[in-house]
N, C-alpha and C positions, 0 to 999 in steps of 0.2 A: 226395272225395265217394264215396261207396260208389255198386257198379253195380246201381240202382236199375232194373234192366228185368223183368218178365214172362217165364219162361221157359219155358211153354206146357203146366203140370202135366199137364192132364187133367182135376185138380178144378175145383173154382168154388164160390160163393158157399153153394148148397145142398148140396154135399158134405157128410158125415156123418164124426163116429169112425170110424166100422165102414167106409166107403168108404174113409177114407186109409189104414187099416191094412190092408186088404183080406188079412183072415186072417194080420196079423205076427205070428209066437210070440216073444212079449218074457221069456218065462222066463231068470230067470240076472239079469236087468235091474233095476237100483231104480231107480225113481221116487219123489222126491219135490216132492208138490204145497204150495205154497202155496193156503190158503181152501180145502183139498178138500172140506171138507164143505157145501157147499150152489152151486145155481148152474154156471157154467162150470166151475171146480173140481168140484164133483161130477161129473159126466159126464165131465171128465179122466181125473178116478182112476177111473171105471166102465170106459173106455176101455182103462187100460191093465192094470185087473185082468180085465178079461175076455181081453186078449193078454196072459197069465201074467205080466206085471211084478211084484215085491213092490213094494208102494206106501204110502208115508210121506203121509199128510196133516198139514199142520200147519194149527193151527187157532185161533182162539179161546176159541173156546166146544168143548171137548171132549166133553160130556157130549149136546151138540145134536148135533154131529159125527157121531158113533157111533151117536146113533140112526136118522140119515140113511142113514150107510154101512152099517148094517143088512143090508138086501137087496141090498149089492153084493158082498160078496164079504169074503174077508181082508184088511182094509187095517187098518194101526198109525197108530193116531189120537195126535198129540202137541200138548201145547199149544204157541202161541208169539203173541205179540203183536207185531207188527211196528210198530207206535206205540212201544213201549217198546224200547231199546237193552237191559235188562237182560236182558228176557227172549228178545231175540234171542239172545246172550251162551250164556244160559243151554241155548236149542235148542242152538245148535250143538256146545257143550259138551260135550252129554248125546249129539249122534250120534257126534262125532266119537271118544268113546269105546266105541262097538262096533267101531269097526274097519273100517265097510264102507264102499264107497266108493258114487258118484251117477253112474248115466247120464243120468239125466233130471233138471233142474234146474228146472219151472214158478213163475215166479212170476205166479203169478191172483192172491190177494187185493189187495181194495183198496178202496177210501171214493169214496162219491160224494155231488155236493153237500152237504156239512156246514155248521150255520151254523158262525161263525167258534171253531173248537177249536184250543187249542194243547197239544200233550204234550211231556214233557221238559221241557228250556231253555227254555221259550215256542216250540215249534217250530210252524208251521203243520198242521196234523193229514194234510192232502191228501198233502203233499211229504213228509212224515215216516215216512207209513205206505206210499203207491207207489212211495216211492222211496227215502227213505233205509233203512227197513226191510230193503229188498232188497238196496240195497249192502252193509247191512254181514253180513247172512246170506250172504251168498254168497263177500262176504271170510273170513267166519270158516269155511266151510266148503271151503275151497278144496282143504285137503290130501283129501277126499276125491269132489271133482269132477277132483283131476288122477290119483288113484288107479284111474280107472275106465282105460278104452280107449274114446277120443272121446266125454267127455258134452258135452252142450250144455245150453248153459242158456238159458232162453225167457221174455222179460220181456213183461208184456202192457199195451202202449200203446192205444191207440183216436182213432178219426179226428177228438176232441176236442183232438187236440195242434192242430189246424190253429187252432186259436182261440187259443194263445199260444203266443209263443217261451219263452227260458228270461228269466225279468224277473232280471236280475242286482242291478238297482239296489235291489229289494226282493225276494228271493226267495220271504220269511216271511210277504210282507203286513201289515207293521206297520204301514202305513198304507194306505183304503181298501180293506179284504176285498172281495171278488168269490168266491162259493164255484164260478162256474162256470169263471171264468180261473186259479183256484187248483187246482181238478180239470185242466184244460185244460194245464195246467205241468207237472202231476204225470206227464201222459202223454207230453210233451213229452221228461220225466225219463228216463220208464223207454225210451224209444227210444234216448237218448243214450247212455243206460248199456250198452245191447245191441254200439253200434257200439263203446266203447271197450274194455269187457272183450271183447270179440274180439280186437280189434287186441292186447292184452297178452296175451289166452291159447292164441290159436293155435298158438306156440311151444311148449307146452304140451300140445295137441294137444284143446283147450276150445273150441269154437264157442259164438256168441250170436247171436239174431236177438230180432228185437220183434216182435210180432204185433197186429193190431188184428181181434179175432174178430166184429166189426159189431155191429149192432144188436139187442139180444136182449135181452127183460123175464127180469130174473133179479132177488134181492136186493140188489142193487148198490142199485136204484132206493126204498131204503126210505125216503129222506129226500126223497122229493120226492112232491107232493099228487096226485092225480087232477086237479085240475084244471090244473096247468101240465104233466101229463104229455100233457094233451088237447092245451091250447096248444102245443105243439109237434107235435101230429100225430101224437104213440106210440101215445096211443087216440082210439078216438071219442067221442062223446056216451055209447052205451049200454057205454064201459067192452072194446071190442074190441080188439085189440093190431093196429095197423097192419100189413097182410098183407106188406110188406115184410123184416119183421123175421122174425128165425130164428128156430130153433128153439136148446135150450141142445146137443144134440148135434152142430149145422149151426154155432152159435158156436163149439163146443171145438176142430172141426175143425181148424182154423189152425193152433193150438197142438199138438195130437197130432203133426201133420205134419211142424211145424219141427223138434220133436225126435226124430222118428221115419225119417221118411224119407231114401234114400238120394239124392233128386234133388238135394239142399243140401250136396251131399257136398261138401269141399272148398271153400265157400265159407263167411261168416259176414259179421254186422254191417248184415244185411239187415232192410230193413223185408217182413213181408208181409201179406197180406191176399187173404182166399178162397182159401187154401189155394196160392198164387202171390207170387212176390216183384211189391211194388207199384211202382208208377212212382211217377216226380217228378212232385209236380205243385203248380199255382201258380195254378191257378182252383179253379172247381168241378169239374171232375172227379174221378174215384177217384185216389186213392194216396197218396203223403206229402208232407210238407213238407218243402223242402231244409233247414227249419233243426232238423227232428227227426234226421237223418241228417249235420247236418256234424261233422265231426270237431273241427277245432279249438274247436265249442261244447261236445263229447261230452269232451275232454280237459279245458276248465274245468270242468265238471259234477262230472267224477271225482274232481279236486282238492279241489274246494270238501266234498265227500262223503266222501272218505277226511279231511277238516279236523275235520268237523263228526259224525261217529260217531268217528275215531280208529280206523277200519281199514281196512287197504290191503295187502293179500296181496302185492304187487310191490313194496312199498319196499325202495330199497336193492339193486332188482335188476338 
């Protein structure tokens, strides 16, 4: 089990970009985001091109992208669809042929409640896009995340994993869809995946952590109505955003952090949250679930994932 404690950052919850970077000059540094263009990815890449990072958004919709990142700055907008293996394929392809290498690895994008979509082989849309997407982008990009000097790569979970473990017996939901336990999986996913490409790329000199950036009205939430966003207490009656919830720079925080700072120096395969690694936890309180951070579930994940895209940066090694 990974050493899931608090290590007493300084940040918290309402921390900002600009607070964890607190004036970092990232020049020399690339960054590339997953989803840059709208949302917590937006304010990522606002984050890191305002601390000189050259910054790679990759994107879906390119053309919405670029008019977003407009007024942030020089960011190289590319496409890539993380639902589709091709076009994953195809990203990494097209970087891996400039030559340069990754300090910063974000994987933001991602799907939330879908009714039930399958891409590919019939794949579930949830698990395919937060997670398979990521594993094999990041397998295929691997010759230039170990080309850098110490990247990390930052997968983004949320405290929706607590609602499922990894469902082995149906991972695809071939029977019975739930678009909220299949979202809930998905984050489940991408924690697991943080713990175990650490564990293989430390050697390497590759750190991974997962991040759960909280609560925050971004586009994530396209596919769900006003009215169940109330039922659940995100807004009120007159449409207000529950004072609870962040802001999308108080969200990106997390992530800026994980790959930024020197306090995670030497450690990886961490869950965290509020700008802090989280605790275990097995009620309601803040932090993770032991079965988002076990290894021997993060090692079947890996398997089943280097199976089912066909890449695997460590086989054979």
């Amino acid at each position: 089990m990974t050493a899931q404690e608090p290590i007493g950052t300084g940040f918290g919850a309402r921390s900002t970009t600009a607070d964890v970077l607190g004036g970092s000059d990232l020049t020399g540094r690339l960054a590339l985001v997953t989803g840059g263009g709208s949302g917590l990815g937006l304010e990522t890449v606002r984050a890191f091109v305002d601390a000189g990072a050259t910054v790679v958004a990759a994107v879906r919709r390119p053309e919405a992208a670029e008019a977003a990142l407009g007024p942030v700055g020089p960011v190289e907008v590319r496409a890539l669809d993380l639902a589709d293996q091709e076009s994953v394929r195809e990203f990494a392809d097209g970087f891996l042929a400039g030559g340069r290498s990754i300090d910063f690895l974000i994987g933001n994008a991602g799907v939330m409640a879908l009714p039930e979509t399958r891409v590919g082989p019939g794949w579930e849309a949830h698990f395919a896009t937060n997670h398979l997407g990521h594993h094999a982008l990041v397998n295929r990009l691997w010759p230039a995340l170990v080309a850098g000097t110490g990247a990390r790569v930052v997968a983004l979970s949320s405290s929706a994993h607590r609602m499922s473990a990894m469902r082995w017996d149906d991972v695809m939901f071939r029977t019975g869809y739930d678009r909220t336990a299949a979202y809930a999986q998905s984050k489940t996913a991408d924690a697991l995946f943080a713990v175990h490409l650490d564990l293989l790329g430390r050697a390497h000199g590759v750190r991974a952590f997962a991040v759960d950036p909280g609560a925050i009205m971004t586009p994530l939430q396209r596919h769900m109505t006003r009215a169940e966003m109330a039922a659940l207490g995100w807004i009120d009656g007159a449409g207000q955003v529950h004072p609870g919830f962040k802001t999308p720079a108080q969200g990106a925080a997390t992530q800026v952090w994980a790959a930024t700072t020197r306090q995670l120096d030497g450690t990886g395969g961490l869950y965290l949250q509020d700008c802090d690694v989280a605790a275990l936890s097995t009620d309601d309180s803040p932090g993770v679930r032991p079965h988002a951070v076990d290894p021997g579930e993060a090692a079947r994940l890996w398997e089943l994932s280097a199976d089912l895209t066909g890449t695997d940066a460590f086989a054979g090694r």
